[in-house]
C-alpha positions as semicolon CSV with decimal commas, in nm:
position;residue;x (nm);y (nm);z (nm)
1;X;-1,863;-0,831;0,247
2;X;-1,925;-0,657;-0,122
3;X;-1,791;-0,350;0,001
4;X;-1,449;-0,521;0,132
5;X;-1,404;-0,739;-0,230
6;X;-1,465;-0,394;-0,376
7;X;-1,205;-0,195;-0,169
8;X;-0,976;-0,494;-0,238
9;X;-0,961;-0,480;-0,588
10;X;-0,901;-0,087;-0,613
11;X;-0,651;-0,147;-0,363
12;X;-0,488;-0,397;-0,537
13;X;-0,509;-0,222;-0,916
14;X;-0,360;0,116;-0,777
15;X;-0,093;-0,106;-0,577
16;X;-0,076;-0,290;-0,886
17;X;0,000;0,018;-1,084
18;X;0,268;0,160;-0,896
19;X;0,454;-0,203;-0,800
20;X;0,466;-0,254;-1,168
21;X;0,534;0,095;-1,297
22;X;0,935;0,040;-1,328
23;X;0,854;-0,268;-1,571
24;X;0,626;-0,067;-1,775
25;X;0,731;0,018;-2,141
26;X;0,814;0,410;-2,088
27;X;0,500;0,548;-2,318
28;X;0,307;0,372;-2,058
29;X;0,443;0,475;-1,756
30;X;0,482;0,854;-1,862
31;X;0,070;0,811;-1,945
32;X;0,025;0,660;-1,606
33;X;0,212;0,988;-1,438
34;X;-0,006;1,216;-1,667
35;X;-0,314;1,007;-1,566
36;X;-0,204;1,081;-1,184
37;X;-0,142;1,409;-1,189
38;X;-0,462;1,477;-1,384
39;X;-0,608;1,298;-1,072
40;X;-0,469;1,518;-0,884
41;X;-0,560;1,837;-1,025
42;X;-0,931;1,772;-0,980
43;X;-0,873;1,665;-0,626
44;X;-0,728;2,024;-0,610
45;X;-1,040;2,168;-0,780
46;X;-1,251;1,968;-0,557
47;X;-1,070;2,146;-0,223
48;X;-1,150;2,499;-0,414
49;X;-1,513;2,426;-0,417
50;X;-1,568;2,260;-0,053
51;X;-1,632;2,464;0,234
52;X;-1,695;2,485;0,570
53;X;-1,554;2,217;0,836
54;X;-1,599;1,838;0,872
55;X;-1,573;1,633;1,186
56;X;-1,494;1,232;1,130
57;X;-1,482;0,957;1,425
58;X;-1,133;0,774;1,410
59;X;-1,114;0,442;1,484
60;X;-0,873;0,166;1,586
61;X;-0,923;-0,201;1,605
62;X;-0,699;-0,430;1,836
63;X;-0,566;-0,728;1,595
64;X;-0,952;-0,863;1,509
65;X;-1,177;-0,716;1,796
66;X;-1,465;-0,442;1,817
67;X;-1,368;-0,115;1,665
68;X;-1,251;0,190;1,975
69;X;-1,335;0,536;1,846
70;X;-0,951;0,705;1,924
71;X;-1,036;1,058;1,793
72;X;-1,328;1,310;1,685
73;X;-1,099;1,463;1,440
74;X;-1,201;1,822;1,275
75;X;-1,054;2,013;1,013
76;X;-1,155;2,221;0,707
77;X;-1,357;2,071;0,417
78;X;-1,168;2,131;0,204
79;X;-0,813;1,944;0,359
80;X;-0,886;1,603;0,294
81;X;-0,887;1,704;-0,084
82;X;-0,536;1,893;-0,072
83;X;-0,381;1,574;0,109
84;X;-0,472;1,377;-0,212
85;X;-0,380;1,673;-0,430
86;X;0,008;1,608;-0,283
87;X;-0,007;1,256;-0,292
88;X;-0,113;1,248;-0,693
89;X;0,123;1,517;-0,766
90;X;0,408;1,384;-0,596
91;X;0,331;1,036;-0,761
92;X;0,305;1,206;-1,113
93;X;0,609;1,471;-1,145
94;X;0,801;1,180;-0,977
95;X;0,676;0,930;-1,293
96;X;0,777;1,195;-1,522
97;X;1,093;1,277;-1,391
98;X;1,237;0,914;-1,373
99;X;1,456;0,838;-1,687
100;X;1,416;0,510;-1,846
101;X;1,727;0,358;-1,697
102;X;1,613;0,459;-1,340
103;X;1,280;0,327;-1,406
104;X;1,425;-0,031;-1,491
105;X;1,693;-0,012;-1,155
106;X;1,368;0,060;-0,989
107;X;1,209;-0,251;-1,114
108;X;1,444;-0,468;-1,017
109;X;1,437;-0,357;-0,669
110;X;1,109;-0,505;-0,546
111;X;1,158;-0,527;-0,206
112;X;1,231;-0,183;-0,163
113;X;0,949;-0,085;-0,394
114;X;0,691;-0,298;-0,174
115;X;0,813;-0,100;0,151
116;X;0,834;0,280;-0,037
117;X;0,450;0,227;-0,135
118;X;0,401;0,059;0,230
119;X;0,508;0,380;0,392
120;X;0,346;0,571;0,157
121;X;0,023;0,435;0,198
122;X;0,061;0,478;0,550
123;X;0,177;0,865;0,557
124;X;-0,143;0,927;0,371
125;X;-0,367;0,755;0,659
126;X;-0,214;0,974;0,899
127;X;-0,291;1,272;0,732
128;X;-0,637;1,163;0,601
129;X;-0,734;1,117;0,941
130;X;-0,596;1,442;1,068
131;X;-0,768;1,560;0,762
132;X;-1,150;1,414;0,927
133;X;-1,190;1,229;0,589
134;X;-1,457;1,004;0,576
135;X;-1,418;0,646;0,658
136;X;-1,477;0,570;0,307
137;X;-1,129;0,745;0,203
138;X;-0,916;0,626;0,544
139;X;-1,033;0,271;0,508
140;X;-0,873;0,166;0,192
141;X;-0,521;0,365;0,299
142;X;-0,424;0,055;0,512
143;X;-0,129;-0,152;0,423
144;X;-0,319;-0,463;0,555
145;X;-0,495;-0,492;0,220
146;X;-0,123;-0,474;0,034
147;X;-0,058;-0,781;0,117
148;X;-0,171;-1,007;-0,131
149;X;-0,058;-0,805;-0,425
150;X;0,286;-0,787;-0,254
151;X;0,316;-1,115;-0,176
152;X;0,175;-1,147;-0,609
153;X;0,492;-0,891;-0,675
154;X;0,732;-1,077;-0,516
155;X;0,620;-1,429;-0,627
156;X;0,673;-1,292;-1,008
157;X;0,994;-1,089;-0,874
158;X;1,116;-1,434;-0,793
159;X;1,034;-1,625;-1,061
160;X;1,208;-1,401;-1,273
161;X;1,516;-1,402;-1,098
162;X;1,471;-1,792;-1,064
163;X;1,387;-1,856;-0,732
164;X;1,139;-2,041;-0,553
165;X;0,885;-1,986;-0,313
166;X;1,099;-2,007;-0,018
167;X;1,261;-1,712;-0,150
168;X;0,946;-1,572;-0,109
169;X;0,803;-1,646;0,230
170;X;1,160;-1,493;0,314
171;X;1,109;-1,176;0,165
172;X;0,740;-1,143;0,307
173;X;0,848;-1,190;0,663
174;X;1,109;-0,942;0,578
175;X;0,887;-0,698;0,474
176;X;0,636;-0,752;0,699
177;X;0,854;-0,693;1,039
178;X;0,974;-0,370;0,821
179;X;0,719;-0,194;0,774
180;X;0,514;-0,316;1,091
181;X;0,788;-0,192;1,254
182;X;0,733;0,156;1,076
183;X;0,375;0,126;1,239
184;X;0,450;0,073;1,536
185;X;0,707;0,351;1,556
186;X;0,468;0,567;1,438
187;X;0,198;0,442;1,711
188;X;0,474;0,510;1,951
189;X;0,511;0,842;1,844
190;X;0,134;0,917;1,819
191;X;0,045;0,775;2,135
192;X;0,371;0,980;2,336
193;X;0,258;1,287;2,181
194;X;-0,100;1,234;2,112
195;X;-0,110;1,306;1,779
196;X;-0,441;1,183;1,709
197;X;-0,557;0,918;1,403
198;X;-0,610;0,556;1,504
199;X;-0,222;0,480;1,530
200;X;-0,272;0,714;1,890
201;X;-0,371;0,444;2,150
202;X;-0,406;0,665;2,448
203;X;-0,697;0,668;2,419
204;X;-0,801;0,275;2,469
205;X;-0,766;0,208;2,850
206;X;-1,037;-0,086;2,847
207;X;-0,994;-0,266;2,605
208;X;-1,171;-0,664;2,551
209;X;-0,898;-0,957;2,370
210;X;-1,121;-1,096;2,089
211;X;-0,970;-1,457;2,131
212;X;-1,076;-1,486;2,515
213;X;-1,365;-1,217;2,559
214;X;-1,127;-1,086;2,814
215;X;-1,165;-0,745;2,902
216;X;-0,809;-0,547;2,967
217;X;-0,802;-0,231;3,179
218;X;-0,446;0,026;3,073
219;X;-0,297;0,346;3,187
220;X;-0,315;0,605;2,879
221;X;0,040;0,622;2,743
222;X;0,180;0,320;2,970
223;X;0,441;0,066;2,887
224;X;0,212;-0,207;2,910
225;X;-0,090;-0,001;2,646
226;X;0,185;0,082;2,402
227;X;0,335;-0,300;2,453
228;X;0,012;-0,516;2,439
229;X;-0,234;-0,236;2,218
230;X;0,073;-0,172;1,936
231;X;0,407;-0,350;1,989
232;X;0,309;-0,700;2,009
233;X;0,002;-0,709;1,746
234;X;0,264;-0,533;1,474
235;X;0,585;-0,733;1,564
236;X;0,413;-1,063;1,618
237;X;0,054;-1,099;1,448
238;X;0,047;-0,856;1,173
239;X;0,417;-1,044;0,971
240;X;0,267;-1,359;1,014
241;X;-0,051;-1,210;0,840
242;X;0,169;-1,064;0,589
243;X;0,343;-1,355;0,533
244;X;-0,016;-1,593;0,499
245;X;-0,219;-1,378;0,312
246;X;0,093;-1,293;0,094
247;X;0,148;-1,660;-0,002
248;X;-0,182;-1,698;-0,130
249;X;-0,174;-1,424;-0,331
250;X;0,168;-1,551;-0,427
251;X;0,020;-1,849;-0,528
252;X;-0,240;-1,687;-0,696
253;X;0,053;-1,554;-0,937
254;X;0,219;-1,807;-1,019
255;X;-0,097;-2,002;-1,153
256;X;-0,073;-1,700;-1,406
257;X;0,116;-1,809;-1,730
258;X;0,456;-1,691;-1,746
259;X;0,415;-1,503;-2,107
260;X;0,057;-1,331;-1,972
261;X;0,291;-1,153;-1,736
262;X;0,533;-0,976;-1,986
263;X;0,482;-0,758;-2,206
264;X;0,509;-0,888;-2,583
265;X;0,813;-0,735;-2,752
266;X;0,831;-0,827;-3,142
267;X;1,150;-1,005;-3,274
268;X;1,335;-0,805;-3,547
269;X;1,289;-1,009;-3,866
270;X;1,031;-1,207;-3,697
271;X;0,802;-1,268;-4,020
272;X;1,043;-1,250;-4,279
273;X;1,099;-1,502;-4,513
274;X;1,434;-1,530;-4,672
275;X;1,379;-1,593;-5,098
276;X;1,623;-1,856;-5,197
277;X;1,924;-1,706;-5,431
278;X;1,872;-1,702;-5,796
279;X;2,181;-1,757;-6,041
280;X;2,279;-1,450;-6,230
281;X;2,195;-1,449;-6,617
């Protein structure tokens, strides 16, 4: 239980972080970039130093049932450090290169935001897991955990834009059949060409349903695997997760005050005190 509150708050600070970064003054999000592509230069000096090969069990679990082991993946040492090396760089030339007026456009668009971190997120657990990174590192890439601090985003979004929470339970169930869909495409894909990584369900032909202890038995690669293993848990379950766990963190938000969550400009002339006129002599 520690180790999941743990993994939830560094999820939700770097999600946080880069929701946020298009309402940041600009001295803070240039440091931000700087900060991330120092982070990513030591992930690159870390991949210099490792050798030799890894090997890392992949595994996939059906909705809330017993983790499958999908894939033995192997690769080089030293691979699962260049993966984050791209993903830090990418994140900090594109924070520097962003003008001001691009970076407030940016912040306005939440929705899209939310679902360009989403895929993100998820490009990187693909190519952790190719990678054979540790569970440790593959774990927290999961858009599952995203959802309270998205569902935080938008409640803030929409308070801003003076809207209610309806607005929001809209926009969660928008973004959840998004990028679920995204996941299940890319399950799709995995599993047709057996890519490997836990989206690649070919390999979980007996399979038991955690709400009746029922076990299933599936032909690797059928219809009815890619249907009842990835299709319906994304497109039905997983949005209506999004959309519950997002409320409460939505709800969460708005217990915030709304002043906390802006940043405090300072009023020209606030402080000044006006001397009354004196008559000439």
């Amino acid at each position: 239980m520690l180790d999941r509150i743990v993994t939830l708050a560094g999820v939700s600070a770097a999600a946080a972080a880069v929701l946020w970064w298009g309402r940041l003054p600009g001295p803070w999000r240039r440091g931000l970039a700087l900060l991330t592509s120092a982070l990513g230069v030591l992930f690159l000096l870390w991949a210099l130093r490792a050798e030799g090969h890894r090997e890392a069990s992949t595994t996939a679990v059906v909705i809330l049932g017993p983790a499958y082991v999908t894939e033995q993946a192997s690769a080089s040492a030293s691979l699962r450090y260049y993966v984050m090396t791209g993903v830090c760089l990418l994140l900090g030339t594109a924070g520097l290169a962003v003008s001001d007026r691009a970076a407030g456009r940016l912040g306005r668009r939440w929705m899209a935001a939310a679902i360009a971190l989403s895929l993100l997120v998820t490009v990187a657990r693909f190519a952790l897991e190719k990678a054979a990174a540790p569970a440790s590192w593959t774990r927290p890439m999961g858009v599952t955990w995203l959802a309270p601090i998205v569902g935080a985003f938008f409640a803030v979004s929409a308070r801003k834009e003076g809207r209610g929470l309806g607005a929001v339970a809209g926009a969660l169930l928008v973004y959840g059949l998004v990028v679920r869909g995204l996941v299940a495409l890319l399950s799709v894909l995995a599993t047709a060409w057996h890519l490997g990584s836990h989206y690649d369900v070919s390999a979980l032909v007996y399979v038991k349903n955690p709400l009746s202890a029922r076990w299933y038995e599936f032909a690797s690669g059928s219809f009815a695997q890619l249907f009842y293993l990835t299709l319906l848990p994304q497109l039905v379950f997983w949005p209506i997760y999004t959309v519950v766990v997002g409320m409460i963190g939505a709800g969460l938000a708005l217990l915030l005050p709304t002043g906390g969550l802006q940043p405090r400009v300072p009023i020209v002339g606030a402080g000044v005190r006006m001397a009354p006129a004196q008559p000439e002599r």
